[in-house]
PAMAR-205132 format. One line per 8 residues: for each residue x, y, z of C-alpha. Coordinates in Angstrom, 2 decimals. Layout:
X:Y:Z | ... $
This chain:
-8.83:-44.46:-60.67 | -5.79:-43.19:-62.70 | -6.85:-46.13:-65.07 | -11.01:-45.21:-65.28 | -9.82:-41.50:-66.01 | -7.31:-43.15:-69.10 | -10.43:-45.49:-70.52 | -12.93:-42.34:-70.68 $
-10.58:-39.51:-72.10 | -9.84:-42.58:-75.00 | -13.76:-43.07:-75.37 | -13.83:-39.46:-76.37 | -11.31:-39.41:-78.22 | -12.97:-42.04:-80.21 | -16.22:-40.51:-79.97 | -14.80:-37.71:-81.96 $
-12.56:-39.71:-84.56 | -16.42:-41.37:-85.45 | -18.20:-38.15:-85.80 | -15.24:-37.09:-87.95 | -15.96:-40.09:-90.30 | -19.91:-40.01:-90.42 | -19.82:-36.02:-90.97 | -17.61:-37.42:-93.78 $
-19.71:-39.91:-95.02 | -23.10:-37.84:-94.70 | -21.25:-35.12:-96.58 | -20.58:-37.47:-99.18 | -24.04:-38.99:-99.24 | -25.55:-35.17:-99.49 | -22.99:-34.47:-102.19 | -23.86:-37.56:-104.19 $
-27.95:-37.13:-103.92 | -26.99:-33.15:-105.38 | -24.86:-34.91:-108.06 | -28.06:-37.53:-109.09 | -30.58:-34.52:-108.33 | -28.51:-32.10:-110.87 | -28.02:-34.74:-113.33 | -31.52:-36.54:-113.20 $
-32.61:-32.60:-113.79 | -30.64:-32.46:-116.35 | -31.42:-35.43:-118.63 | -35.00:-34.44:-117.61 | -34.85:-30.91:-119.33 | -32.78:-32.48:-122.15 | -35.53:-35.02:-122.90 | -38.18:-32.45:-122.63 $
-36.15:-30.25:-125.58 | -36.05:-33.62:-127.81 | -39.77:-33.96:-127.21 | -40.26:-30.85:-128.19 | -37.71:-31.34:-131.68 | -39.63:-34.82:-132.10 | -43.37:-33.00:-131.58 | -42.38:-30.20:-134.00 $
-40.59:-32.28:-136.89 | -43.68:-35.11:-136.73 | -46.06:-32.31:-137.08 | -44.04:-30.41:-139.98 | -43.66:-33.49:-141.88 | -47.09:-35.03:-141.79 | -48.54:-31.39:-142.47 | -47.07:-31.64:-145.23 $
-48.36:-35.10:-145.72 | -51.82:-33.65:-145.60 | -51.44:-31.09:-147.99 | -50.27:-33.42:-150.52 | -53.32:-35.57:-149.99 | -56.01:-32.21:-150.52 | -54.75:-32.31:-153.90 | -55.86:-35.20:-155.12 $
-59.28:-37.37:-155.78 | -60.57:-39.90:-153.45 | -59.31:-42.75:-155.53 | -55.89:-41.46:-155.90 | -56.07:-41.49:-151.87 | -56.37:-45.01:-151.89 | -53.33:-45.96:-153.97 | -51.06:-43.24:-153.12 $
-47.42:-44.01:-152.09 | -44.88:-41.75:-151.01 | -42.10:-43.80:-152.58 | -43.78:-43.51:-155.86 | -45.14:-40.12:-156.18 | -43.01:-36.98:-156.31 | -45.84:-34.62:-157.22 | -44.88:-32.05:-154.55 $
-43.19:-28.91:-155.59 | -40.36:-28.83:-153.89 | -39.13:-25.13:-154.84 | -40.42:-23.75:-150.81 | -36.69:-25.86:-149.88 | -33.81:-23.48:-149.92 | -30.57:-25.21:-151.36 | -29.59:-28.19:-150.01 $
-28.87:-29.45:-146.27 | -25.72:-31.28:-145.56 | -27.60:-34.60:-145.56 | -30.04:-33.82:-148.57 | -29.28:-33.77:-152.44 | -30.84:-30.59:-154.34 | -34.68:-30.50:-154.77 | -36.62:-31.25:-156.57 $
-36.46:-34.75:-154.91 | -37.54:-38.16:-156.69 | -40.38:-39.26:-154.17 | -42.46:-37.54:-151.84 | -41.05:-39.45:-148.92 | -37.98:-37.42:-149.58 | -40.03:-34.02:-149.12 | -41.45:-35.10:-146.16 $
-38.70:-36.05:-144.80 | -37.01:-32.87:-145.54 | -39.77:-30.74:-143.91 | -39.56:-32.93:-141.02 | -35.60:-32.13:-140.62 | -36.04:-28.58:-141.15 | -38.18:-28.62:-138.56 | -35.71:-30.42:-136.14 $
-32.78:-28.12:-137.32 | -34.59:-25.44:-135.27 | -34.87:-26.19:-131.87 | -31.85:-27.29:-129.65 | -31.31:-29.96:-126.71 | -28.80:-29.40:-123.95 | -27.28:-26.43:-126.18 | -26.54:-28.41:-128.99 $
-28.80:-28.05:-132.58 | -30.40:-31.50:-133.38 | -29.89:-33.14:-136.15 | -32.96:-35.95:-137.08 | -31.21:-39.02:-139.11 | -32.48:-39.97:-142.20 | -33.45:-43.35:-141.63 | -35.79:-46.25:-140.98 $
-34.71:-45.12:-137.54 | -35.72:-41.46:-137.00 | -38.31:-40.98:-139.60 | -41.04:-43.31:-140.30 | -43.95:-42.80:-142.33 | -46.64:-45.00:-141.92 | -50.42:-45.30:-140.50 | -51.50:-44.65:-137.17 $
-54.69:-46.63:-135.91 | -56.01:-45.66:-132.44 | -58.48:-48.98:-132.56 | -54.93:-50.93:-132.25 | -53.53:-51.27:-128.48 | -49.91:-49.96:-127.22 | -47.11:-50.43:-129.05 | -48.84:-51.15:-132.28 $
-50.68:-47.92:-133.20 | -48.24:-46.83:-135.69 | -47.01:-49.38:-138.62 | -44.66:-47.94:-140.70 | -46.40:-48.05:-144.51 | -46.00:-46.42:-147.60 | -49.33:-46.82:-149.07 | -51.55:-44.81:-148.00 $
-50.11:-43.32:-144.91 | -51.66:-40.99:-142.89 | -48.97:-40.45:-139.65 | -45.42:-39.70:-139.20 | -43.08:-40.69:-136.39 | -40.10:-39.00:-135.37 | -37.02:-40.00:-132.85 | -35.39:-37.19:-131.72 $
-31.83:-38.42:-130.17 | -28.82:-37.25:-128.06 | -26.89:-40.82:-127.83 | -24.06:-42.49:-129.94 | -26.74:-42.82:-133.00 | -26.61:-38.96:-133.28 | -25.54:-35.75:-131.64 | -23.41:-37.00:-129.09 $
-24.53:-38.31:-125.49 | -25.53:-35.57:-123.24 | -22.57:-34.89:-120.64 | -23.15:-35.57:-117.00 | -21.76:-33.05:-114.21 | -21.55:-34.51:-110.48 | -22.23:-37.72:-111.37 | -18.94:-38.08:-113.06 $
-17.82:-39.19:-109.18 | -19.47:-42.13:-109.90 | -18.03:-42.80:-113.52 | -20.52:-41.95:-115.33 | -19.42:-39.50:-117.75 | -22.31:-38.93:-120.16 | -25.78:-40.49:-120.68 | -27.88:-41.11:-123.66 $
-31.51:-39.57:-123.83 | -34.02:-39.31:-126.60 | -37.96:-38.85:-127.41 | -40.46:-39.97:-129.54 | -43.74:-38.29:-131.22 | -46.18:-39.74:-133.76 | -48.26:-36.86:-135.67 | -51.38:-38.23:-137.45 $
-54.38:-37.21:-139.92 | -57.05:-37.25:-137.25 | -61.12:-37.27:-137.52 | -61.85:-33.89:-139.13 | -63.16:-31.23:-136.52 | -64.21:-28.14:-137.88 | -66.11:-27.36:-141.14 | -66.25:-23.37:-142.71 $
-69.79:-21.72:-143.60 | -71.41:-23.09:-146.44 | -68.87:-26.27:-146.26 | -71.39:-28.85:-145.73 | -73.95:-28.77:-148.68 | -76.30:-31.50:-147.52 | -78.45:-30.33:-144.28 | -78.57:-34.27:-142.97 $
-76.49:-36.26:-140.14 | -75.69:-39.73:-139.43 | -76.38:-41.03:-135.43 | -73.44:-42.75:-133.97 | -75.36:-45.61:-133.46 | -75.61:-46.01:-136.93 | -71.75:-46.71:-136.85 | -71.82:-48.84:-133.50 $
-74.40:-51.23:-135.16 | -72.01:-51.47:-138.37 | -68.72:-52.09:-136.51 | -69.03:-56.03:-135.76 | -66.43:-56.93:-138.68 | -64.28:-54.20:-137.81 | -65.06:-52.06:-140.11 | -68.12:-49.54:-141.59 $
-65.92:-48.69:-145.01 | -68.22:-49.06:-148.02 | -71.47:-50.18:-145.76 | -74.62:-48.91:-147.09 | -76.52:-46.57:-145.26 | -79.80:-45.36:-145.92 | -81.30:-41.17:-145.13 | -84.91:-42.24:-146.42 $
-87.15:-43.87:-145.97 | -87.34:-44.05:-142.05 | -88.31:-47.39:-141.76 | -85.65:-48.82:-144.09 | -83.49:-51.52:-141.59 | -80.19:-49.41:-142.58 | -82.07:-46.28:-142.12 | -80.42:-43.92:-139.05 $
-80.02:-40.54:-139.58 | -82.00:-37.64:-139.37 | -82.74:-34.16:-141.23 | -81.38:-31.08:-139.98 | -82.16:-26.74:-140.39 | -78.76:-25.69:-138.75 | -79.26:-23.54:-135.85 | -82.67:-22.71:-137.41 $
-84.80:-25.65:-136.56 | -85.72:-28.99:-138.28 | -88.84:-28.52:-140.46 | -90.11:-29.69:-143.83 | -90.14:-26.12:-145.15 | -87.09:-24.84:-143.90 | -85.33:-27.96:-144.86 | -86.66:-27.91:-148.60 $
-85.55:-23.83:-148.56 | -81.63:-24.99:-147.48 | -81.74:-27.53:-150.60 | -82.84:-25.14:-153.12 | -80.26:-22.38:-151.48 | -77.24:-25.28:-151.85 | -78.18:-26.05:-155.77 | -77.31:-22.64:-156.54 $
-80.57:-21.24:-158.21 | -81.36:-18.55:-155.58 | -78.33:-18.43:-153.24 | -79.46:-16.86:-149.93 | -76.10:-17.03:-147.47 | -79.16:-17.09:-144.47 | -79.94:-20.40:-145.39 | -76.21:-22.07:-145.90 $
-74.43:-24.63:-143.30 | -72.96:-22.31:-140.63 | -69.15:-22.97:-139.23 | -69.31:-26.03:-137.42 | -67.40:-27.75:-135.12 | -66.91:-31.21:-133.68 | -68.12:-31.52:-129.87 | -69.54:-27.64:-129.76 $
-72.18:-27.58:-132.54 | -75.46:-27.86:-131.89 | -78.39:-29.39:-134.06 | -81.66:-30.09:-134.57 | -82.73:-32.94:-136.44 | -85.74:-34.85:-136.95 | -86.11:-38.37:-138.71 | -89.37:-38.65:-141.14 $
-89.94:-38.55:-144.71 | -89.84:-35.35:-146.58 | -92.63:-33.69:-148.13 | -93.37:-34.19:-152.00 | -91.84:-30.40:-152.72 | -88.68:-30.89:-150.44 | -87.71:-34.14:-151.86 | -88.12:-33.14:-155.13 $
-85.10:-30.21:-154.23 | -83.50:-32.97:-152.96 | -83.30:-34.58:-156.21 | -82.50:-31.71:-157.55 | -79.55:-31.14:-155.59 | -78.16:-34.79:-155.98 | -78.35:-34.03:-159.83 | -76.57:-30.95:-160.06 $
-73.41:-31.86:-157.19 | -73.11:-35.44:-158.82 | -71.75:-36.93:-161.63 | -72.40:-40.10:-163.64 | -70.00:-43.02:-163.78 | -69.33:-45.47:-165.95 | -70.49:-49.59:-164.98 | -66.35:-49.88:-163.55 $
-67.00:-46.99:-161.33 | -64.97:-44.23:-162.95 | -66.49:-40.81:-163.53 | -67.73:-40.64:-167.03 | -65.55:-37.68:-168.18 | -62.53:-36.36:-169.37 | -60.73:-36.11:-172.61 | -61.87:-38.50:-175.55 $
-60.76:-38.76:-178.90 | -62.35:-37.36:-181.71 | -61.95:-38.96:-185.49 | -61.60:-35.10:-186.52 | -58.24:-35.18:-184.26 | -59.81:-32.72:-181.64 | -60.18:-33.61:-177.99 | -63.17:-32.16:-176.32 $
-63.57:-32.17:-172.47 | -66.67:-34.12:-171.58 | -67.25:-32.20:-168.38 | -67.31:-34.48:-165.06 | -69.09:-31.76:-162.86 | -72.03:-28.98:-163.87 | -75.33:-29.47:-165.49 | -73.87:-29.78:-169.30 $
-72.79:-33.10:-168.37 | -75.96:-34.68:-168.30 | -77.84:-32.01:-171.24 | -77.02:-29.00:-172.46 | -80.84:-28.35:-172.03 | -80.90:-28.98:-168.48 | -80.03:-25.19:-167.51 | -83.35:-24.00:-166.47 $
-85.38:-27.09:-165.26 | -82.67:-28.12:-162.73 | -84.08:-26.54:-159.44 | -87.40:-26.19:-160.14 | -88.96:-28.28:-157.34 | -92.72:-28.20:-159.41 | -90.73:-29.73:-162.43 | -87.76:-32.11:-161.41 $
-85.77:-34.14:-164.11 | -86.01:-38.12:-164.18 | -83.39:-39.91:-162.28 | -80.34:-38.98:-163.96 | -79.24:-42.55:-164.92 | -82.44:-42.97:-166.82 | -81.21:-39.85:-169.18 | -78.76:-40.52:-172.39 $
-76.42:-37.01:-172.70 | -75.39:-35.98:-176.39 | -71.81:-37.34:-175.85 | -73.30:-40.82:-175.51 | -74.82:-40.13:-178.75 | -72.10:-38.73:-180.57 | -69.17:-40.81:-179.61 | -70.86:-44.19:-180.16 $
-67.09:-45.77:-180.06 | -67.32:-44.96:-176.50 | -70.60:-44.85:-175.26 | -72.80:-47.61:-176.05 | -76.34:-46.52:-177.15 | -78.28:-48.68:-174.40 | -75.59:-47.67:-171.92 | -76.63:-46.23:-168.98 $
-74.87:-44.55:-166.68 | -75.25:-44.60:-162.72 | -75.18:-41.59:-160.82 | -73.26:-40.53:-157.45 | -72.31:-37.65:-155.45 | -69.98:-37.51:-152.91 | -70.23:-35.06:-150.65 | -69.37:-34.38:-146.12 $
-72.32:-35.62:-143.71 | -72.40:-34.02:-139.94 | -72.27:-37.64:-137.26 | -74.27:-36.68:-134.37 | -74.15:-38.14:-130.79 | -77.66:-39.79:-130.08 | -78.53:-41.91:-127.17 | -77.82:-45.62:-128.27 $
-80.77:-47.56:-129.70 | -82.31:-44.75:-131.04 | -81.55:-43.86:-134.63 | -85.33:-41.53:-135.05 | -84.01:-38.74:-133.38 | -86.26:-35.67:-133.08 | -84.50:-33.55:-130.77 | -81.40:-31.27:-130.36 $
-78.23:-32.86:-130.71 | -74.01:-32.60:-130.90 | -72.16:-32.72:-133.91 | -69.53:-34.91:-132.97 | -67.73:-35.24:-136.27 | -67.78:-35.50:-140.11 | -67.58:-38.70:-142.98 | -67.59:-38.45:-146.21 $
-70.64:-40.38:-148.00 | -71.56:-41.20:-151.46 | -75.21:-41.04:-152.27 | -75.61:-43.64:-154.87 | -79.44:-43.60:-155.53 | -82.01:-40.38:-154.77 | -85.38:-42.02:-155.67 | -88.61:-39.79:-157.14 $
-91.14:-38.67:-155.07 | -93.56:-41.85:-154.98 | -90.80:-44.23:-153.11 | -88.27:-40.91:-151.60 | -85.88:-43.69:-151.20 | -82.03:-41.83:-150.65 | -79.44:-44.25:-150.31 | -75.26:-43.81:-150.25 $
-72.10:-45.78:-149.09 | -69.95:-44.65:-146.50 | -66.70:-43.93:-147.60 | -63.78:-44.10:-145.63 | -59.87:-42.90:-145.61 | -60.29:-39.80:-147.36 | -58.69:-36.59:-146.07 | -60.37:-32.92:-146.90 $
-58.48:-30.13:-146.80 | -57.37:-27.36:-145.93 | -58.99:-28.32:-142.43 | -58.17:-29.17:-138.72 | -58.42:-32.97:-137.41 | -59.42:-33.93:-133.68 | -62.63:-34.73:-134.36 | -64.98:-38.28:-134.49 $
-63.17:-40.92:-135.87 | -65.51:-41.70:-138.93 | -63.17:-42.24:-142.08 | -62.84:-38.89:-142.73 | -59.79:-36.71:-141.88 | -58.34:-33.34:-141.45 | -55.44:-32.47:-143.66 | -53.91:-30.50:-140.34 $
-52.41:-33.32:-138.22 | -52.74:-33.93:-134.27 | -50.04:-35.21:-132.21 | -51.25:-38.82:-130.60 | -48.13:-39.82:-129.28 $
């Protein structure tokens, strides 16, 4: 008995030395889930501070990019590279950062770089101010291409670039790791953490009154039927007539209906003869506007404002392409500005008739001007001269297979179109190319993606 009482009283005793040991060890499990709860917390916040730095300094710098770009012509567009060009005046920098020379700097890459770090030099991550490195690294400017899938959107590319990406870091690259607190017990001291953003020259979104001179839209079906090689850039596309095979857009009054007379009063208002702010484009913007349109041919008296209006917004160009203007030598030594823009270009005469729907001019690449005449050096005597505006077009959403629309409909972006040929009233043939990559500015992206873009960029990654 003596014996039975000994065994029990050491069963306890052991009973107690156990629950000693597992309080112990659940006190130390509880103590290291706080440590990884505190510290995942932590790097959480700390990453959600660099995304911020990243977001801000991506958006600074290709802002920037964009403003660049609404200062220059469509053609410059194309060719531009930021390692080349250092067009940007560089006197809104303040003296020079630790990491910078003085401005003016050699290339624009160098200015957008610098309004990307300024950016950065702002905003802080885990109490510490963040410094963005100045290389291939942490600032990349390059194009961004949504068609493209994950990781491949963004290609770093000088020419022509229309995104920037930023890495905003707290590792051994840059600003020191982030330091850990309970997780220390484990041996882990400090951790690194960093973000990403890409900020890119999205479809444009929103156009001001009176922006958009031509009252006409192109369906989207017009650009799913044109997308087989990849690509609608430079595709012809026809406004009239309707029952032209590339043919797929429709005519539009703005909020105030769709017909022939209205239509033929909103072309006279945009050519400037009787300006009547009723009649011009109102502010418009991607997936809220909405149209009417109708597909037909105009009457006699509305394309004849049509023509008109292509005459007085376009310009001729020379057989290469190039608008037939400038500065051209004179044998006297002067230099007289052959005007690319305004009705002087095409005859000094043509102040007066322009706009008068009962009494239109000829195509204007049938017509020699006086410069033709009196630089002979230059312009050939049986040269003539092609004609082309380039000017915004709404894109409409319209149910697919249907490009005759006659209904009300969304504005779902903008592109930029060159109208190449306005016919007389016997064939009212209007044709243009689509034109792609350009950026107008000052306005906001997030619209359609049609070739044309804002000049204020959009996160998209």
């Amino acid at each position: 008995m003596k014996i039975y009482h000994q065994s029990i009283s050491k069963l306890k005793d052991q009973r107690g030395a156990v629950a000693v040991i597992v309080a112990i060890s659940v006190l130390f499990f509880v103590l290291g889930i706080a440590a990884l709860a505190i510290d995942i917390g932590y790097v959480a916040a700390t990453k959600n501070e660099l995304q911020n730095v990243a977001d801000s300094s991506a958006l600074a710098g290709a802002g920037l990019l964009g403003e660049i770009y609404t200062n220059m012509s469509y053609d410059n567009q194309q060719i531009y590279d930021v390692t080349s060009d250092g067009d940007y005046d560089d006197t809104i920098f303040s003296g020079a950062l630790d990491i910078f020379l003085a401005p003016p700097y050699a290339t624009d890459e160098e200015s957008i770089e610098r309004m990307a770090y300024e950016a950065a030099i702002q905003n802080k991550a885990a109490g510490k101010n963040i410094d963005i490195m100045i290389d291939v690294n942490d600032i990349q400017i390059g194009r961004w291409d949504a068609s493209k899938p994950d990781p491949n959107k963004f290609e770093e590319n000088p020419i022509h670039p229309n995104a920037v990406k930023v890495i905003a870091r707290r590792d051994s690259t840059a600003n020191t790791r982030i330091t850990t607190f309970f997780a220390r017990i484990f041996g882990v001291d400090d951790l690194p953490v960093s973000a990403d953003a890409v900020a890119a020259l999205t479809g444009q979104s929103y156009a001001g009154p009176g922006e958009v001179e031509l009252p006409i839209g192109i369906s989207t079906e017009w650009f799913d039927l044109h997308d087989d090689d990849g690509s609608y850039c430079g595709d012809q596309i026809a406004f009239s007539p309707p029952t032209d095979p590339d043919a797929c857009g429709g005519w539009t009054g703005w909020l105030l209906g769709h017909n022939d007379n209205l239509i033929g009063n909103i072309l006279n208002n945009s050519n400037g003869s009787d300006p009547d702010p009723s009649l011009d484009s109102p502010a418009i913007t991607a997936e809220e506007t909405i149209f009417d349109f109708t597909n037909g041919n105009l009457s006699q008296q509305t394309f004849y404002a049509l023509q008109a209006l292509f005459q007085i917004k376009g310009h001729d160009v020379t057989p290469s392409g190039e608008p037939a203007c400038g500065f051209f030598p004179d044998p006297d030594g002067d230099t007289p500005k052959v005007p690319c823009y305004k009705p002087v270009h095409w005859d000094v005469n043509i102040t007066g008739s322009i706009g008068n729907a009962n009494n239109p001019l000829p195509q204007m690449d049938s017509k020699k001007t006086d410069e033709q005449t009196q630089y002979p050096n230059i312009f050939e005597d049986t040269l003539r001269y092609a004609h082309r505006w380039q000017t915004g077009v709404l894109v409409y959403e319209d149910t697919p297979g249907d490009c005759a629309p006659n209904e009300t409909l969304t504005i779902v972006g903008f592109v930029e179109v060159e109208l190449t040929h306005v016919g007389d009233s016997s064939d009212k043939i209007v044709y243009g190319n689509i034109k792609c990559d350009y950026v107008e500015g000052p306005t906001t992206g997030g619209g359609g993606s049609f070739g044309k873009y804002g000049s204020v960029p959009n996160l998209v990654e």
